[in-house]
C-alpha positions, 0 to 999 in steps of 0.5 A: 088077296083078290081084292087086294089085287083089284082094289090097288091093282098089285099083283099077288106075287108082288104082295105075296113077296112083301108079305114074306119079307114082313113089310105087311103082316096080314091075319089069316082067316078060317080057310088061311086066307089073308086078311089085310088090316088098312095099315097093310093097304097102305103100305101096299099102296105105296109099294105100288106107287112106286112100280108105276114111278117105274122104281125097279123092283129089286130097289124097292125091296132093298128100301124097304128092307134097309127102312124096316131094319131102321125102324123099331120092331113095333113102329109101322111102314103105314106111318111113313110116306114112302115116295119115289124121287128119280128111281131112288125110293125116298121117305118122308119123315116129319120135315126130314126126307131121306133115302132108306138105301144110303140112308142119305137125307134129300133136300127139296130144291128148285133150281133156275137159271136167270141171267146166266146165274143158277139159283138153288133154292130149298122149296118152302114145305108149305106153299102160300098160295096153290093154284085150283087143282085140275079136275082129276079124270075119272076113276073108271076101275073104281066105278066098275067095282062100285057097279058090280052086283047092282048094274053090270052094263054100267059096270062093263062100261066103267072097265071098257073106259078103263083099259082104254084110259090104261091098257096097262091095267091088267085088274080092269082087263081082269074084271071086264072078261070075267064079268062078261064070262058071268054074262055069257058073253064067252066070245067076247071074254075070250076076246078081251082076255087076249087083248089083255095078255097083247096090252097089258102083259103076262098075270097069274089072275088074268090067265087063271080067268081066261084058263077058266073061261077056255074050259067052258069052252071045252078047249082043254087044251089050251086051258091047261097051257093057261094054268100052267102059264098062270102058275108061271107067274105065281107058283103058290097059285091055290086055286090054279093048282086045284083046278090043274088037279080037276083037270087033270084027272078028267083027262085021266092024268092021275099023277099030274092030279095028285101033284097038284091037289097036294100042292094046293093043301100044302098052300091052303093049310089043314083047315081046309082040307 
């Protein structure tokens, strides 16, 4: 689920919601984790897509569950393009787009004005000449994954340009103050981790992190304020609950504990108790 989050930069809750919904079908694997097939990422990159063309998300959830009562019951999401036009969720099926919602198909139309007299004029689908592409700027959260684990300065670089090109990117905020947690660097995490909460929002990892980090500080306190804000954000939070339930205890909050440490088997499955 964690690399799922970085790599597309979807939350878990959004994907945790497409999952019960069943517009993607992970496995689980020995400790009931998910394990995403690439049919699942693409529809998950699609899902995406069309909350950063800024889609609400309750019409990308009716979409979807109007297309997946559309299709048969063995016909995947990954084979369709799923596109945003305006706020309205558009597929692209063949030649033929369509609005699952209404189930209304869209036309591909140019509209000018010349002289006075408005032209509308269906788009050829494929263009005969295209002008050079422009360079596509650089992927900076991409490069930072690429750099962890063999040059971790570069890395931390790639996130700092990445937050800088995106400050909405809550995954690059995510992996920059954790990466310099690693390093020791704990003020500057701690630093990092606020900015993200000021510029890119409220998320369940990132508080997790920085509820992490505030421990190692020995600022109990504050830590469990952040857990608790972090299962805000997504209740079926495992690792959060565990954690809460850790800390709990040291504090000698029994109760609180035993709650959370259930709450956390209850997620993970027998397997793994």
């Amino acid at each position: 689920m964690r690399d799922v989050e970085r790599l597309l930069q979807l939350s878990a809750a959004t994907t945790r919601s497409l999952i019960r919904a069943g517009f993607v079908n992970p496995e689980r694997g020995a400790r009931r984790e998910y394990r995403f097939s690439f049919q699942d990422l693409i529809v998950l990159r699609a899902a995406r897509g069309l909350l950063q063309a800024k889609v609400p998300a309750k019409r990308i959830r009716r979409a979807l569950e109007s297309l997946r009562r559309e299709l048969p019951d063995d016909a995947p999401l990954s084979g369709l393009a799923i596109s945003a036009v305006g706020d309205h969720v558009v597929v692209r099926e063949g030649d033929a787009r369509w609005q699952p919602e209404s189930g209304q198909y869209v036309l591909g139309l140019d509209v000018t004005v010349e002289d006075g007299v408005l032209r509308v004029v269906e788009h050829p689908r494929e263009p005969l000449s295209a002008a050079p592409a422009a360079a596509a700027p650089p992927d900076w959260f991409s490069q930072g994954l690429a750099l962890e684990g063999t040059n971790t300065p570069g890395a931390l670089e790639a996130y700092r340009h990445a937050v800088e090109s995106e400050p909405d990117n809550v995954a690059a905020w995510t992996n920059w103050g954790r990466l310099l947690h690693e390093e020791g660097r704990t003020q500057e995490a701690a630093e990092v981790y606020q900015r993200a909460l000021e510029r890119a929002g409220r998320d369940s990892l990132l508080l997790f992190n920085q509820a992490v980090l505030l421990e190692d500080l020995g600022d109990n306190g504050a830590a469990l304020q952040a857990y608790q804000s972090a299962l805000e954000e997504d209740p079926e939070f495992a690792d959060c609950h565990y954690n809460l339930a850790r800390l709990y205890e040291s504090l000698g909050k029994p109760q609180y504990a035993i709650r959370h440490l259930g709450q956390y088997r209850r997620l993970v499955g027998p397997e793994s108790r």
